[in-house]
C-alpha positions in Angstrom: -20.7 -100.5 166.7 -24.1 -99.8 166.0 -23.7 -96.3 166.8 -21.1 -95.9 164.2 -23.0 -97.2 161.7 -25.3 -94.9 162.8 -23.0 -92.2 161.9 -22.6 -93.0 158.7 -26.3 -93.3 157.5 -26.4 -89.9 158.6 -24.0 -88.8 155.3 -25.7 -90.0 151.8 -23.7 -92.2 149.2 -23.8 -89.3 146.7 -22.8 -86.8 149.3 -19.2 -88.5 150.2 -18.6 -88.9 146.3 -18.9 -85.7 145.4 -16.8 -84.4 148.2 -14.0 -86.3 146.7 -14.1 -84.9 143.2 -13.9 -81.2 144.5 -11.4 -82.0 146.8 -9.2 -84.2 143.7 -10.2 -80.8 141.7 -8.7 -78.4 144.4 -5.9 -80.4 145.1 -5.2 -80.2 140.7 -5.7 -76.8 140.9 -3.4 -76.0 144.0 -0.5 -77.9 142.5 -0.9 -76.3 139.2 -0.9 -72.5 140.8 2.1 -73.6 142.9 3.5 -75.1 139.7 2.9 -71.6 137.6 4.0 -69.3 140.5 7.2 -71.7 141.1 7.7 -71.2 137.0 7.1 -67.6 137.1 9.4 -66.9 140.3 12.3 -68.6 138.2 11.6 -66.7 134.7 14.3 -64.4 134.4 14.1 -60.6 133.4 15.7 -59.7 130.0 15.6 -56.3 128.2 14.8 -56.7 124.1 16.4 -54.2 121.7 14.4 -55.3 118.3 15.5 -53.6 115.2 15.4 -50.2 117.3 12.7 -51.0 119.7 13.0 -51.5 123.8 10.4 -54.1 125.3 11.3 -56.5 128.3 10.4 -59.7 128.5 10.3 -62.7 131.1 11.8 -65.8 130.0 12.8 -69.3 131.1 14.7 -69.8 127.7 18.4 -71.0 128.4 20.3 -68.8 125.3 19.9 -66.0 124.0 18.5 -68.3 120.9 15.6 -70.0 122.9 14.1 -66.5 123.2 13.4 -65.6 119.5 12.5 -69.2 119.6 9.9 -68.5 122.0 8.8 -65.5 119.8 8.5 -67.2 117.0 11.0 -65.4 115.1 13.9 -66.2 112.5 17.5 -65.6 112.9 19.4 -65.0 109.8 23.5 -65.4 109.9 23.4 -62.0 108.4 21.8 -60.5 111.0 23.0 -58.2 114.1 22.7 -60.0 117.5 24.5 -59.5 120.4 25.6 -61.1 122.8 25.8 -64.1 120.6 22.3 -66.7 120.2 24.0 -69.6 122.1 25.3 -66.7 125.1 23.4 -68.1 128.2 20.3 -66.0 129.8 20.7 -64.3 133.2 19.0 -61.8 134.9 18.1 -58.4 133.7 20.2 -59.0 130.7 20.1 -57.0 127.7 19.9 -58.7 124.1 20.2 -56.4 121.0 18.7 -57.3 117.1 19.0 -56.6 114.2 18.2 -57.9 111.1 19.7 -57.8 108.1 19.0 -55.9 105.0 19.1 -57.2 101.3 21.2 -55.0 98.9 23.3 -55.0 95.4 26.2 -53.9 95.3 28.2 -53.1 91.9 32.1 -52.6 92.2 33.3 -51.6 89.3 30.6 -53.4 86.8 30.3 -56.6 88.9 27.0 -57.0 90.8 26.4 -59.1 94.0 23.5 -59.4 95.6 24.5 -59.7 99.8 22.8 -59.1 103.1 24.1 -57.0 105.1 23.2 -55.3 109.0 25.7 -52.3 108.4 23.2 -49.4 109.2 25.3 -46.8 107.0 27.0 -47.2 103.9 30.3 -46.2 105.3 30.0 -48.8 107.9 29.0 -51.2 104.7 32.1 -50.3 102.6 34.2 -50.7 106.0 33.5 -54.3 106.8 33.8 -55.1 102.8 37.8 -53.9 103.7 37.0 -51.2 100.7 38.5 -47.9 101.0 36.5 -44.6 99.3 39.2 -41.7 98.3 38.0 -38.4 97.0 38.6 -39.9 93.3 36.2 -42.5 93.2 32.9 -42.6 92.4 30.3 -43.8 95.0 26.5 -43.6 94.6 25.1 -43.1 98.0 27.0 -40.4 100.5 29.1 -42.2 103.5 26.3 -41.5 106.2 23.4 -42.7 104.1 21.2 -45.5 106.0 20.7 -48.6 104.5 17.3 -49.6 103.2 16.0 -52.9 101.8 16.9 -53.6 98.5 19.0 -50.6 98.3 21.5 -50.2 95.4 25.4 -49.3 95.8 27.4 -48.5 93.2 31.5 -48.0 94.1 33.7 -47.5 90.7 37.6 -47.1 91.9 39.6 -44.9 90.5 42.9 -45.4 88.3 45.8 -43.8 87.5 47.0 -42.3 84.1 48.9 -39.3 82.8 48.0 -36.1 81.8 50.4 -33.8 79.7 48.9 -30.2 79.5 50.8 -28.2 76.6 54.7 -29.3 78.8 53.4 -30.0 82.1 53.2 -33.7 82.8 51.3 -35.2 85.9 49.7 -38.5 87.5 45.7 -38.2 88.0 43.4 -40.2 89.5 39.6 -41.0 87.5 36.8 -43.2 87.1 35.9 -44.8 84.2 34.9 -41.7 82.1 35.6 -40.0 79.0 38.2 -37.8 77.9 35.3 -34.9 77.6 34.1 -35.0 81.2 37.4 -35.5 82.7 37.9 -31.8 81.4 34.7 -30.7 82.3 35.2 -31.8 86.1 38.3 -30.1 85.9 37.0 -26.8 84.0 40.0 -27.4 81.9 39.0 -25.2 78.6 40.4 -25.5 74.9 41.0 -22.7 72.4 39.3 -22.8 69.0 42.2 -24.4 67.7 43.4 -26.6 70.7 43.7 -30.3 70.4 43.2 -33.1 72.5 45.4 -36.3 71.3 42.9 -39.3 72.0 40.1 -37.9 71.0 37.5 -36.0 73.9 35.0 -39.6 72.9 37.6 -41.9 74.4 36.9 -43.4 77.4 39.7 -43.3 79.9 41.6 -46.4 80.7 44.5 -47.6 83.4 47.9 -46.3 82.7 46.4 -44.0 79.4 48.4 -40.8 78.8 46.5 -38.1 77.4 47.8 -34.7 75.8 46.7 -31.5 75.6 48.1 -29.5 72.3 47.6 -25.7 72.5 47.9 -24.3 69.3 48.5 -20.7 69.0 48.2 -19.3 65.4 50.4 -15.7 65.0 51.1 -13.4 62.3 54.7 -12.6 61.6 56.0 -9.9 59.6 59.6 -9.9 58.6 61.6 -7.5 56.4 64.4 -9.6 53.7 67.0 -8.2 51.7 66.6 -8.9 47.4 69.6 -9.6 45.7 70.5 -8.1 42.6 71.1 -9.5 39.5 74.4 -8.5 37.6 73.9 -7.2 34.4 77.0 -7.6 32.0 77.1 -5.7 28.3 80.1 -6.3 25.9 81.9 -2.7 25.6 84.1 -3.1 22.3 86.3 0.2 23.5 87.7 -2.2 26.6 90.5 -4.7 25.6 89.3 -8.5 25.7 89.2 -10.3 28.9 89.1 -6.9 31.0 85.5 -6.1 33.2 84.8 -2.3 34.5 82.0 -2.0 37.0 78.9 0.5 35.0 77.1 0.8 37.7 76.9 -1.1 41.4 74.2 -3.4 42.8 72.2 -2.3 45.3 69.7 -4.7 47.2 66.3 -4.4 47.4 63.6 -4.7 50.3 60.9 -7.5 50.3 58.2 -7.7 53.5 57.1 -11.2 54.2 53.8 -11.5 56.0 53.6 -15.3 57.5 51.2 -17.1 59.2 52.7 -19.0 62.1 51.7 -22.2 64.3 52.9 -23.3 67.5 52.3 -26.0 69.1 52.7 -25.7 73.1 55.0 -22.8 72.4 56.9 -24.4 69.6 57.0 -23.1 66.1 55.6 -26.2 63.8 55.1 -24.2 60.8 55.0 -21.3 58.7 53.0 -20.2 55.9 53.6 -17.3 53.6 50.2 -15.3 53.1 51.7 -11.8 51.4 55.0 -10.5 49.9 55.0 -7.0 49.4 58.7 -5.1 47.8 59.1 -2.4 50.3 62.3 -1.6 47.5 63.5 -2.3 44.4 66.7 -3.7 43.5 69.1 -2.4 41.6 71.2 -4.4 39.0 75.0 -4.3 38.9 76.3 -3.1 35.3 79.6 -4.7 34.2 81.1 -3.8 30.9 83.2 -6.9 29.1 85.5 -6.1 26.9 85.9 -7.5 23.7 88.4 -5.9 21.7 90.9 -8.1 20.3 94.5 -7.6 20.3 96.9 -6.7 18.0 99.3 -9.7 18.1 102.9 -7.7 17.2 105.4 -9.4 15.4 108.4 -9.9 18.5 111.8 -10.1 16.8 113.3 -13.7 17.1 116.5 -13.8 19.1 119.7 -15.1 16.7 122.4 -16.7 17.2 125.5 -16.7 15.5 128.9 -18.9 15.0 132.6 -17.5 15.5 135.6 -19.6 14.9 138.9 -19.1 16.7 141.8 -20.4 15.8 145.4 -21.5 16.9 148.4 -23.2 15.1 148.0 -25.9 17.6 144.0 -26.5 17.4 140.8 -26.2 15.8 138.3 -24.1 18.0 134.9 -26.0 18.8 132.1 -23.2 18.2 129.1 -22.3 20.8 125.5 -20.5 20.2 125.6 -16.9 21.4 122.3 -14.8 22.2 122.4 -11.8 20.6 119.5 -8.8 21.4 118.1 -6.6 18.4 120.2 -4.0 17.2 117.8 -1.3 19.1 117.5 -1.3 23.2 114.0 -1.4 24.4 112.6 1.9 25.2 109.1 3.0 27.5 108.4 2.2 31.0 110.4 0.1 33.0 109.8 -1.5 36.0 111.2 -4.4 38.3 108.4 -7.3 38.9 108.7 -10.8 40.0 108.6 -13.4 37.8 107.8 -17.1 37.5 106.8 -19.4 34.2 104.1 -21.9 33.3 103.3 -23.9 30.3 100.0 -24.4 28.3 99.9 -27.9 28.7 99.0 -28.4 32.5 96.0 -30.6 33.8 92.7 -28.8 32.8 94.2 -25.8 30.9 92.8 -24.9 27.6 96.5 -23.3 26.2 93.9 -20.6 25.2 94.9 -17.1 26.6 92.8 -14.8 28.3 93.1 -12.3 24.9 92.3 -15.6 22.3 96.2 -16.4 21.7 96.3 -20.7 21.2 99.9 -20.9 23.2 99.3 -24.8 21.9 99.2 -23.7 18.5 101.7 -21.1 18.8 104.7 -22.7 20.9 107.5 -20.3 19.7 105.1 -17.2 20.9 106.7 -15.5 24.0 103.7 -14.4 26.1 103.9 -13.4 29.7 100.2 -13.0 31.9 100.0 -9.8 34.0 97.7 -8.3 35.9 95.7 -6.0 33.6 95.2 -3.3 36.3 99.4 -2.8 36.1 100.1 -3.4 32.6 97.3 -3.3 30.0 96.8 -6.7 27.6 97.9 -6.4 24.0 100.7 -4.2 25.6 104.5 -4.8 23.8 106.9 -5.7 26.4 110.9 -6.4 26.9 111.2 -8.8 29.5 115.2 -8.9 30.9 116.4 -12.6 30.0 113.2 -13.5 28.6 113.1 -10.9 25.8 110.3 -9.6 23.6 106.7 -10.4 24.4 103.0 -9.4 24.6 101.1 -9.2 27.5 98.4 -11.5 26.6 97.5 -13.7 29.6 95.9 -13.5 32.9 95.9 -15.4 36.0 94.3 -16.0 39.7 97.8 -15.3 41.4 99.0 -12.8 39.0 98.5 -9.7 41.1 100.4 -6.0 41.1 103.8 -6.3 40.2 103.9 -10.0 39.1 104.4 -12.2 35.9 103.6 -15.3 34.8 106.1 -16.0 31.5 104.9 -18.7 28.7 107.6 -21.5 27.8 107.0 -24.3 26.1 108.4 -27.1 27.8 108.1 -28.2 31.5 111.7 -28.9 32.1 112.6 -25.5 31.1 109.7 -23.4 32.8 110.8 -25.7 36.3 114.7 -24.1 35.5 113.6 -20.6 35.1 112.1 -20.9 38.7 111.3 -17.4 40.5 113.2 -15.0 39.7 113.0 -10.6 39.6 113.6 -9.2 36.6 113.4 -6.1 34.8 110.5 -5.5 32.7 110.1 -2.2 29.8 106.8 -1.6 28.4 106.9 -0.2 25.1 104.7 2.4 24.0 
């Protein structure tokens, strides 16, 4: 007993005091390496794609979340991640970022502001569902990258109608004016060309707009003149006859016009000279206006006989009688029909100035001048004396037309050929 408290003098208080503090410290030290190497050997391998840029990392974070928590760094919803931030970490995994981008974009007039991670604007349009044709009008080219705060413009394009001169056809255009739609097109007007709106307006959905080509010609045509007719009295020819002086000849007039189509189409025509290539030349007709003598026509009588018989007393009848001389000159046989002066419209004047209304014991026949002269004396066979003093529309060659007085009378003579003298 005394010997091991011997033992024990031989180590001082402080010594056995301190030896307990450094071993407490190694054993805290040892537990904390083990505790780190432990931590390390179950960190996991993952490969980092961030916004473009490769870097591995070693992590004990359980999702794909955890990590760019352990970074310190924001997710937006906008932004490109994959796999997904709540996929689960394994080994040697690969996680791919990146973030989005702030941009405007104006369709059609209407601005939105919107993040987006498309890289190119193709690939932006394509998840917006739009659809670029060769009509419309974008501001950036299809393969253009993205870049903060970029702006993209996309105005559609609609359809109206264009009508060029006569050809009609749908076509496809933004929002621009009447002038640049033909400019695109290198669609060209003529001086005198018209566009119907006007080249200011601005195009709209389901406008038509026409193009009127105007051609302005000059057009020379050649037109006859007519001639006048010229009539002088000529006392030497018998009243109501005419004899053709001299023909009418037409003259020659050149007409220089100025003429407008429109799209091929005549729309008007404007005289600008008239120059008479050749006189006319008047017709001369001679009227004649000697009178006729009216000669005195011997009256036809009639006279009474009596017969008579022991038994009876004979009644007694009228008898035409001719004049004591026969009728002597030309004779001829013409057909024959009779008027009166008292129809609808007539005058009862005849063509030589005789008043047939006046004059209703007058015999009169109408001829046809060109066969029997007026003012001639004629014998007409049951008619008797007359003058040929009338005219008329029907009364052609060998034809009369004989005057008596009352209807019932002129209806009983009928049509009838008779023998007809003219006296000399």
């Amino acid at each position: 007993m005394q010997s091991e408290n011997n033992m024990k003098n031989l180590f001082p208080k402080s010594m056995s005091k301190r030896n307990w503090v450094y071993t407490f410290v190694t054993l805290t030290v040892f537990v904390l390496v083990i505790g780190f190497l432990f931590q390390e050997g179950m960190k996991k391998t993952v490969a980092l794609t961030l916004n473009g840029e490769e870097q591995l990392v070693r992590t004990n974070a359980a999702t794909v979340e955890d990590i760019f928590a352990e970074m310190d760094m924001d997710l937006h919803s906008e932004d490109y991640l994959y796999p997904s931030g709540d996929t689960e970490i394994y080994h040697d995994m690969t996680v791919r970022w990146r973030p989005a981008k702030q941009v405007s974009f104006d369709l059609g007039g209407e601005t939105l502001e919107m993040m987006t991670n498309a890289r190119t604007v193709g690939e932006f349009l394509r998840r917006e569902q739009l659809e670029v044709s060769d009509e419309d009008k974008l501001s950036h080219a299809l393969n253009e990258s993205i870049e903060e705060d970029m702006t993209i413009s996309l105005e559609k394009a609609f359809a109206w109608t264009l009508v060029n001169g006569t050809d009609k056809e749908e076509v496809w255009s933004t929002s621009i004016t009447v002038a640049d739609f033909l400019k695109q097109h290198e669609i060209e007007l003529d001086q005198d060309d018209r566009v119907e709106p006007s080249e200011d307006t601005m195009l709209t959905e389901g406008a038509t707009v026409k193009i009127v080509h105007v051609d302005k010609v000059t057009d020379v045509v050649e037109e006859t003149k007519d001639f006048s007719v010229e009539q002088k009295d000529d006392n030497t020819l018998a009243q109501g006859t005419e004899k053709v002086v001299q023909e009418g000849e037409e003259g020659l007039i050149e007409k220089t016009y100025e003429v407008v189509k429109e799209n091929g189409k005549e729309v008007s025509r404007d005289l600008k000279e008239e120059k008479v290539v050749k006189e006319s030349k008047n017709k001369v007709v001679a009227v004649g206006t000697k009178k006729p003598v009216v000669a005195s026509v011997p009256r036809e009588t009639t006279t009474k006989t009596a017969a008579s018989s022991s038994s009876a007393t004979a009644s007694s009848q009228p008898v035409q009688t001719a004049s004591s001389s026969a009728p002597t000159g030309r004779e001829m046989t013409m057909s024959s029909t009779a008027y009166t002066a008292s129809c609808t419209g007539c005058s009862g004047i005849t063509a030589t100035g005789i008043n047939l209304l006046a004059n209703p014991g007058m015999k009169v026949i109408a001829v046809d001048p060109s066969v029997i002269p007026l003012g001639s004396r004629v014998y007409v066979e049951g008619y008797g004396y007359a003058i040929a003093g009338d005219t008329g529309g029907a009364i052609k060659g060998n034809k009369i037309d004989i005057f008596i007085p009352d209807r019932a009378s002129a209806l009983a003579w009928g049509s009838r050929t008779v023998k007809v003298t003219v006296m000399p």
